[in-house]
C-alpha positions as CSV (number, residue, x, y, z in Angstrom):
1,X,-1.9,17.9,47.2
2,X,-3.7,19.0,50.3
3,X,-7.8,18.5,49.8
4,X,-8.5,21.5,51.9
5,X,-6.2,23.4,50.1
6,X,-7.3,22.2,46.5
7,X,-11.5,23.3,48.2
8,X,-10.7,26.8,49.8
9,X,-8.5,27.3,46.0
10,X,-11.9,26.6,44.1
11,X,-13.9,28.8,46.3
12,X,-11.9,31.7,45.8
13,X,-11.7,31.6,42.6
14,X,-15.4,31.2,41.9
15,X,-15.6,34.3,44.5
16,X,-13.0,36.0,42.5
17,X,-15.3,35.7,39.3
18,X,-18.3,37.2,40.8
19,X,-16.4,39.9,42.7
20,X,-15.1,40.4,39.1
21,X,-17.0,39.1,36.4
22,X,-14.5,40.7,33.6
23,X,-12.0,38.0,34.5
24,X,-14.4,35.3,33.5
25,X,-13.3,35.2,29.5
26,X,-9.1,34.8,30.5
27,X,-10.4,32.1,33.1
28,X,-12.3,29.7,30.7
29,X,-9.9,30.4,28.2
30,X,-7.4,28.2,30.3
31,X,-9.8,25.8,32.7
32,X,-12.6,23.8,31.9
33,X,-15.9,22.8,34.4
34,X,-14.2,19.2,34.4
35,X,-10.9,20.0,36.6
36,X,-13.0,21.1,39.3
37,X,-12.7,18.5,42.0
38,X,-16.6,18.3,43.5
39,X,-19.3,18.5,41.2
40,X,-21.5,21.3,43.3
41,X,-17.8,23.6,41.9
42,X,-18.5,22.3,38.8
43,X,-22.0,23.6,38.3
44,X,-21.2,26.9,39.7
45,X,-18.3,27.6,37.2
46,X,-20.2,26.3,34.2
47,X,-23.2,28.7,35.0
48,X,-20.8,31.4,35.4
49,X,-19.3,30.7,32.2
50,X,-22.3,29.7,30.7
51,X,-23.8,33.5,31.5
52,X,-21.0,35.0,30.4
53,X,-21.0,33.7,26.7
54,X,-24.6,34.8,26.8
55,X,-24.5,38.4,27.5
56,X,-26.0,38.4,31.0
57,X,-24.8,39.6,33.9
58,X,-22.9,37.3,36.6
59,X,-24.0,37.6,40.0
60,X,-24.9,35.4,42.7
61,X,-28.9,36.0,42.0
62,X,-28.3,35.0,38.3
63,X,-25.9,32.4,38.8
64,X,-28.2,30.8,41.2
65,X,-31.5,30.7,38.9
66,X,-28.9,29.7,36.2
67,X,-28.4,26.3,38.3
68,X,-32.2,26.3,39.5
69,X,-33.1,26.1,35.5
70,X,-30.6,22.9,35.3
71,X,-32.3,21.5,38.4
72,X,-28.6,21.9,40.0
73,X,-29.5,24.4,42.4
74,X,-29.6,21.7,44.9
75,X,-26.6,20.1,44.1
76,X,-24.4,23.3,45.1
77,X,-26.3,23.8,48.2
78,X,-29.4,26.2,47.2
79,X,-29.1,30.3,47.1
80,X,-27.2,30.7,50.1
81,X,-23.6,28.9,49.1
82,X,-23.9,30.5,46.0
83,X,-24.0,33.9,47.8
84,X,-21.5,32.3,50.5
85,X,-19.1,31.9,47.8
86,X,-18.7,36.0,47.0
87,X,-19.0,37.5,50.6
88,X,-15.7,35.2,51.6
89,X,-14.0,35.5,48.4
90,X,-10.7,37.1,49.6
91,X,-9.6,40.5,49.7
92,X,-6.2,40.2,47.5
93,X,-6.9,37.8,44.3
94,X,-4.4,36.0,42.4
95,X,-6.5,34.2,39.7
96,X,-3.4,32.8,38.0
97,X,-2.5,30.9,41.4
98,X,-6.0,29.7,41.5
99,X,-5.7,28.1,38.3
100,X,-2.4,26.5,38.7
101,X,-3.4,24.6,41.8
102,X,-6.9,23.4,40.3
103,X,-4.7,22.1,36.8
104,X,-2.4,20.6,39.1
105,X,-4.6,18.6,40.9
106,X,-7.1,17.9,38.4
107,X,-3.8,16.5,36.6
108,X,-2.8,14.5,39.3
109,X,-6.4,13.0,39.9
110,X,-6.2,12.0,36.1
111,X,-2.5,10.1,36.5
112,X,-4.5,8.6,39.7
113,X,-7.7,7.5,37.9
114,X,-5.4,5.8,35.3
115,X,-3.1,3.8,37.2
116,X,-6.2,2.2,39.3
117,X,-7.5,1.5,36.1
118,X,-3.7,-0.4,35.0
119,X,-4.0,-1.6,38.7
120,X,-7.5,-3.4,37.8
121,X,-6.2,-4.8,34.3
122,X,-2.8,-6.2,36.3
123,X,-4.8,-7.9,38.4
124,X,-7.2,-9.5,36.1
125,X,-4.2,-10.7,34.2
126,X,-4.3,-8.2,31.5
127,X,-1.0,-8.4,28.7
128,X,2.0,-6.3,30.3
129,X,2.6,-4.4,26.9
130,X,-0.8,-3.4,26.5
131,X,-1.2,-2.3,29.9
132,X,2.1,-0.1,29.6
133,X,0.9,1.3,26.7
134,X,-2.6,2.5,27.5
135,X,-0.9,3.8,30.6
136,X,1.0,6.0,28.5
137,X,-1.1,6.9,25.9
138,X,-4.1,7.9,28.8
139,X,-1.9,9.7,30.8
140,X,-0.8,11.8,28.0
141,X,-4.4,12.7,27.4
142,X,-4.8,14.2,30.5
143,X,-1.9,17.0,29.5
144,X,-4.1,19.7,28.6
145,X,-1.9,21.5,26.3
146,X,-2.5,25.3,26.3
147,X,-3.4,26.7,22.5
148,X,-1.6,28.5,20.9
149,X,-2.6,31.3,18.5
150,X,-0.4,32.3,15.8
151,X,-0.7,35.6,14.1
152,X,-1.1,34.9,9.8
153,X,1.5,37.7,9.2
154,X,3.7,35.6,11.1
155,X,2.7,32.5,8.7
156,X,3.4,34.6,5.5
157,X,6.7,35.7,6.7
158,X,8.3,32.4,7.5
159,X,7.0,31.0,3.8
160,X,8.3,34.3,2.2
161,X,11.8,33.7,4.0
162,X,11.2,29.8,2.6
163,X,10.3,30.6,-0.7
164,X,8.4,27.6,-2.5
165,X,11.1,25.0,-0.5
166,X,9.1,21.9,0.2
167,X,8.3,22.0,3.9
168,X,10.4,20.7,6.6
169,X,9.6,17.2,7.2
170,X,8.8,16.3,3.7
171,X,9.4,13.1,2.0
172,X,10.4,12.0,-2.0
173,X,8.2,8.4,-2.6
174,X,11.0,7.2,-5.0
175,X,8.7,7.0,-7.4
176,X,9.0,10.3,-9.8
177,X,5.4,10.8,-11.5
178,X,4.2,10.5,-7.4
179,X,6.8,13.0,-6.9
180,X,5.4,15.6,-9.3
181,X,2.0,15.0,-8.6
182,X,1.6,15.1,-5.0
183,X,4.8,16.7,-3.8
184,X,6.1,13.6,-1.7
185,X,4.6,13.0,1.3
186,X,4.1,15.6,3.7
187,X,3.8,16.1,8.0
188,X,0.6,15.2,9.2
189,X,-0.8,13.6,6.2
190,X,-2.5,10.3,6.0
191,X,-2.2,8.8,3.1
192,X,-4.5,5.7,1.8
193,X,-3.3,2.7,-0.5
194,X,-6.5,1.1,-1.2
195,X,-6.9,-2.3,-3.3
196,X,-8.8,-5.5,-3.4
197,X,-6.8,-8.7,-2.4
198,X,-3.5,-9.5,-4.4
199,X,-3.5,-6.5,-6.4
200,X,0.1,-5.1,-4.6
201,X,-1.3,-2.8,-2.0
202,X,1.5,-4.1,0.6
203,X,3.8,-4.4,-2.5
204,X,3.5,-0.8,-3.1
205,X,3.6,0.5,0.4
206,X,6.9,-1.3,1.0
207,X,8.1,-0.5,-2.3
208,X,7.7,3.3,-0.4
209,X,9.4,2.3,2.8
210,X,11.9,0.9,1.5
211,X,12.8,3.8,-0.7
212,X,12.2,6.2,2.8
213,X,14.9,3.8,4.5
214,X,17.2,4.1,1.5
215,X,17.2,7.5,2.8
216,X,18.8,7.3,6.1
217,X,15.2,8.3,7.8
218,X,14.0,6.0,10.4
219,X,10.6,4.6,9.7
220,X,7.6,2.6,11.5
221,X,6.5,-0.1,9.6
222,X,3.1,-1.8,11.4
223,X,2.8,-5.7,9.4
224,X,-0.7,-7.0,10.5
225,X,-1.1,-9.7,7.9
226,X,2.4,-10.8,7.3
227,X,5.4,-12.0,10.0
228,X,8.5,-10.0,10.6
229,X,10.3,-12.8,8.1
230,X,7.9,-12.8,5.5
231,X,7.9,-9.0,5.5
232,X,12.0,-9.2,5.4
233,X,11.9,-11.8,2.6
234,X,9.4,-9.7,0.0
235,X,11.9,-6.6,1.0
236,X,14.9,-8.7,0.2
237,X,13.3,-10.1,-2.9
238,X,12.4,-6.3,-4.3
239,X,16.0,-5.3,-3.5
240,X,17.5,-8.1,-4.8
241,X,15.4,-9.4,-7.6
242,X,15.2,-12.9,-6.9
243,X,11.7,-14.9,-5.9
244,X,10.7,-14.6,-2.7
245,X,10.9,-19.1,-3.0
246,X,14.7,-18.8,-2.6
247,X,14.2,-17.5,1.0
248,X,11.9,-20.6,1.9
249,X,13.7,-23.3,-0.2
250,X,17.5,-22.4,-0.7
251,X,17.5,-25.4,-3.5
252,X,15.2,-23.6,-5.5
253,X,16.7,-23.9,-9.3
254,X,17.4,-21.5,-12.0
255,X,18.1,-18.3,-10.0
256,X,20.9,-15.9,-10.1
257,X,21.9,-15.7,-6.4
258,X,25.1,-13.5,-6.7
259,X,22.7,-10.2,-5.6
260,X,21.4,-12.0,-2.3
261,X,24.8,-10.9,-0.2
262,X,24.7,-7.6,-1.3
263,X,20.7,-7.4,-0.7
264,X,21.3,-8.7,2.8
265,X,24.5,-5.6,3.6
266,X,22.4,-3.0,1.9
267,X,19.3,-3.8,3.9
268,X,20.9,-4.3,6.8
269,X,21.7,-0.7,7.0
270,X,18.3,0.5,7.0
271,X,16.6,2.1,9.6
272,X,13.3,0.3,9.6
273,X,11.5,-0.9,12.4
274,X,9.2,-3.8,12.1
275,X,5.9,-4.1,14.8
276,X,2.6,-6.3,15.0
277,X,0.9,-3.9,17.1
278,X,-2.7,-3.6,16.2
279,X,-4.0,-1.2,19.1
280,X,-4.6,2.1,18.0
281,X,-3.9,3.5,21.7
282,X,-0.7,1.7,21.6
283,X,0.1,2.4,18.5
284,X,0.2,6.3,19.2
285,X,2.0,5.9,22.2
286,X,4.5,3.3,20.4
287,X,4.9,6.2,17.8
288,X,5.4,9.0,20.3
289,X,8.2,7.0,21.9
290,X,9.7,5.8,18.7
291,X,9.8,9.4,17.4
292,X,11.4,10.5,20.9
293,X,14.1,7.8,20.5
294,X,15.0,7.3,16.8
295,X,13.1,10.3,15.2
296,X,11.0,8.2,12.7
297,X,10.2,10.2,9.7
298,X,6.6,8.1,8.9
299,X,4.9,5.5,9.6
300,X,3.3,2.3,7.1
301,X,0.2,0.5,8.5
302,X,-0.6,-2.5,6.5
303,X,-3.7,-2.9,6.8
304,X,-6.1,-0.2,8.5
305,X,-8.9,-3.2,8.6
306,X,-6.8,-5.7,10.6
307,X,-6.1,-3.0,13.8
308,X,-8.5,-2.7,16.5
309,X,-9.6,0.5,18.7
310,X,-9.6,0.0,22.8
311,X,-13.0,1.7,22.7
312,X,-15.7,-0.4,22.5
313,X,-18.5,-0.6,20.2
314,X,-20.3,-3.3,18.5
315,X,-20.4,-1.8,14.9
316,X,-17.5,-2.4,12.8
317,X,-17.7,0.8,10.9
318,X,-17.4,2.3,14.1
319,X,-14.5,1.1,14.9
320,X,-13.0,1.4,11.7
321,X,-14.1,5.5,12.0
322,X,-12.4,5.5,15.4
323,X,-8.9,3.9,14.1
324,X,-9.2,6.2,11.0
325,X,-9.1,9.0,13.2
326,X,-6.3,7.7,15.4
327,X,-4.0,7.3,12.8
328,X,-5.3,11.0,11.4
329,X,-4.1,12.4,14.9
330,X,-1.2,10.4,15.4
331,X,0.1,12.1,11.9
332,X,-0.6,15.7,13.3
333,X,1.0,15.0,16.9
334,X,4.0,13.6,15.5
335,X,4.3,15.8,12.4
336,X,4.7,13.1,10.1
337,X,3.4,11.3,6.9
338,X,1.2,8.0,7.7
339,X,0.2,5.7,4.8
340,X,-2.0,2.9,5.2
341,X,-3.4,0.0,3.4
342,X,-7.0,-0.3,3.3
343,X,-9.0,-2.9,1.6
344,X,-11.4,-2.5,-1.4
345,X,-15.4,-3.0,-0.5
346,X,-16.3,-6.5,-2.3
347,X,-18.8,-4.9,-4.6
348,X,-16.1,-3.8,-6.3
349,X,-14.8,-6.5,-8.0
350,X,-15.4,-6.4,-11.6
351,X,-14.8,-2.0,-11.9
352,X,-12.2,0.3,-11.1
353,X,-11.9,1.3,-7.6
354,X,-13.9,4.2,-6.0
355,X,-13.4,6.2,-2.8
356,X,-17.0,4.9,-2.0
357,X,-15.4,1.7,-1.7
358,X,-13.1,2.0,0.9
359,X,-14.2,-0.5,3.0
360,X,-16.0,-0.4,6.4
361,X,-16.2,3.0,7.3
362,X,-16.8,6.6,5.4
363,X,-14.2,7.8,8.1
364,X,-11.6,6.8,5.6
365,X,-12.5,8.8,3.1
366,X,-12.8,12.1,5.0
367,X,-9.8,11.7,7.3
368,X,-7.3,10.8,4.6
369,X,-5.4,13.3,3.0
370,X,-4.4,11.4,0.0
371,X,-6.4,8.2,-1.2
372,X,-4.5,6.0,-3.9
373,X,-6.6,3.6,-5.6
374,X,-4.7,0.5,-7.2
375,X,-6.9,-1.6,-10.2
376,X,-5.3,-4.3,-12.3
377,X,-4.7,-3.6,-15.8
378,X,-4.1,-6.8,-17.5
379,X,-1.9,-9.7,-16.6
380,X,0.7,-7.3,-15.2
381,X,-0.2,-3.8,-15.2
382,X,-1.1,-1.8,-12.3
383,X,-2.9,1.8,-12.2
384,X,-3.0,3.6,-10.1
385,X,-5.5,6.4,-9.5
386,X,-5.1,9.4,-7.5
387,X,-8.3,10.1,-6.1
388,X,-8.0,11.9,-3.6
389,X,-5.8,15.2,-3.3
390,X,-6.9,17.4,0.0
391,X,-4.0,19.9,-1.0
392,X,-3.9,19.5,-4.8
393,X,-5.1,18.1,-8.3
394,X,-7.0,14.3,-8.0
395,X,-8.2,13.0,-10.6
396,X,-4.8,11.7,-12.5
397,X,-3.9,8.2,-13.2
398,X,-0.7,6.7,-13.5
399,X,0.4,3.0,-14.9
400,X,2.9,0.7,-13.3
401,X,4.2,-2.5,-14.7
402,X,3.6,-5.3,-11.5
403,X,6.3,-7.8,-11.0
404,X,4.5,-9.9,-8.8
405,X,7.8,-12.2,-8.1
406,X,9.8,-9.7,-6.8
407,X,7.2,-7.2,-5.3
408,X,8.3,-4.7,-7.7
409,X,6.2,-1.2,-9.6
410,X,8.0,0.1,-12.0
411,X,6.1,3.1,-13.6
412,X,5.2,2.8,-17.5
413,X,6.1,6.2,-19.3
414,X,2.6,6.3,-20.4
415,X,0.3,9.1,-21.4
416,X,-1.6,9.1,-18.0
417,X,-5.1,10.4,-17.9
């Protein structure tokens, strides 16, 4: 787009705005100081708006003191551009075609900026994936989607015409007492499975998966610690019921192998998709494409600790907070359940879990949705606590027998407290 054009489009609208200040509210509702393409445009709209959402009055004498007060004044080209930009503000105004040619190019400038910054990483000898998916996950950013407002009588009338349905997009666990306590899992949740080592964290969650697959929905299963085979062997030993040491030593003696054939058709079916990918920007534009393509109805992380933000920042927590968010909005974009594995904070060893001990970053705890806290019960019992509940009761506690062979909970019929 034309330079010139993208200038003269700025000026008049800023003249437009102080020929007629009441426009100024619709205006900022749909453009912001940033997509301005010099800074001395910047400064003028943001005093303009800046006035506006004080009370004052928006003229050229008040804009300018405005900028002299930020020590921009300067910057825009003193008192007399500032008047310069109302006495040539044109005669017939079209404020929407101002605004569509600023977007646009501030758009295109962003899709610019990013592929110099791919350019750079290519030729430093970056990886190709991760390149690729920066590149798509930044330029998606720079979409600014318009908000939408939604009227509540609207809301009420589509969950009247639903009744007390579970909402679209909702997902069973396979495991009933979950079922009835939290509903199955629901779009845009995320949804903690926090342990200490061995206790059947990744057990559970694939326990979960594999139930979603069972389904016919698609799902996104990220294995950090584990390879693609030893994730298929643990699923193949939970389905089939024999030891995970047939799969790595075919002579292995005593085991009834006439499930193993049927294990491997049934699985085979699924639709679960394996990945190592441990960005959090790649993982949301992974996600975004893998919805697109296959229309993946959630996604398993195993384990939150082990992924790594593209954002740089030399405390751990940090980064930890930063993931914990990506995953949060990666669940609201795509409108779909996340659950991840977290790991227990050491001090916890010797008592049952709290959500204080989520480990690394309180981010985890305010961002999740649903926090399940696994503590061994004796040689192989398993409770699980749910203790978090955003949309419901917490507090509840329900006991699984562990069968650590094949990866399997099977919930005890227990009075649960």
């Amino acid at each position: 787009m034309n330079d010139h054009v993208i200038n003269e489009a700025e000026k008049a609208l800023l003249g437009a705005l102080l020929l007629r200040p009441e426009e100024i509210l619709e205006v900022a509702d749909k453009l912001e100081p940033e997509q301005f393409s010099s800074a001395q445009h910047k400064a003028v709209y943001s005093a303009i708006c800046s006035l506006d959402v004080d009370g004052e009055g928006v003229d050229p004498i008040s804009v300018a003191t405005k900028l002299a007060g930020k020590q921009e004044l300067d910057v825009v080209g003193g008192e007399s551009y500032v008047s310069g930009l109302l006495s040539d503000a044109p005669m017939m105004i079209d404020t929407k075609q101002y605004i569509k040619i600023i977007t646009q190019a501030a758009g295109l400038r962003h899709i610019l900026n990013v592929t110099r910054r791919a350019t750079a990483s290519v030729e430093q000898g970056g990886e190709p994936a991760d390149i690729a998916a920066t590149l798509v996950s930044e330029v998606s950013k720079g979409a600014l989607a318009e908000q939408d407002e939604v009227w509540l009588k609207d809301v009420l009338m589509e969950m009247s015409e639903t009744g007390h349905k579970p909402m679209e997009g909702t997902l069973t666990t396979g495991i009933t007492r979950f079922d009835s306590e939290l509903g199955g899992w629901h779009p845009g949740e995320l949804i903690l499975i926090a342990a200490r080592t061995s206790v059947g964290k990744t057990a559970l969650a694939l326990q979960l998966a594999n139930h979603i697959a069972g389904c016919d929905k698609a799902l996104l299963f990220v294995t950090l610690e584990m390879s693609n085979r030893q994730l298929a062997e643990r699923l193949l030993a939970s389905e089939t019921e024999v030891s995970t040491a047939y799969f790595r030593n075919p002579n292995e003696p005593d085991m009834d192998l006439s499930r193993v054939g049927p294990g491997y058709a049934k699985l085979y079916e699924y639709p679960f998709i394996l990945t190592g990918t441990r960005e959090i920007n790649r993982l949301a534009a992974q996600a975004k494409r893998l919805k697109a393509q296959h229309d993946i109805a959630a996604i398993f992380v195993d384990y939150v600790q082990l992924m790594r933000s593209i954002e740089k920042t030399n405390r751990r927590h940090e980064e930890v907070g930063l993931i914990s968010n990506g995953l949060k909005a990666i669940a609201n974009n795509l409108e779909i359940p996340v659950i991840a594995c977290t790991q227990a904070n050491r001090e916890a060893a010797n008592e049952p879990l709290q959500l204080h001990h989520l480990r690394e970053s309180g981010s985890l705890e305010m961002d999740a949705d649903i926090v399940l806290l696994l503590h061994e019960d004796g040689d192989d019992h398993v409770k699980v606590k749910v203790a978090k509940n955003r949309n419901g009761r917490a507090g509840s506690v329900v006991t699984f027998r562990f069968n650590k062979a094949y990866g399997v909970f099977t919930h005890v019929p227990t009075v649960d407290f």
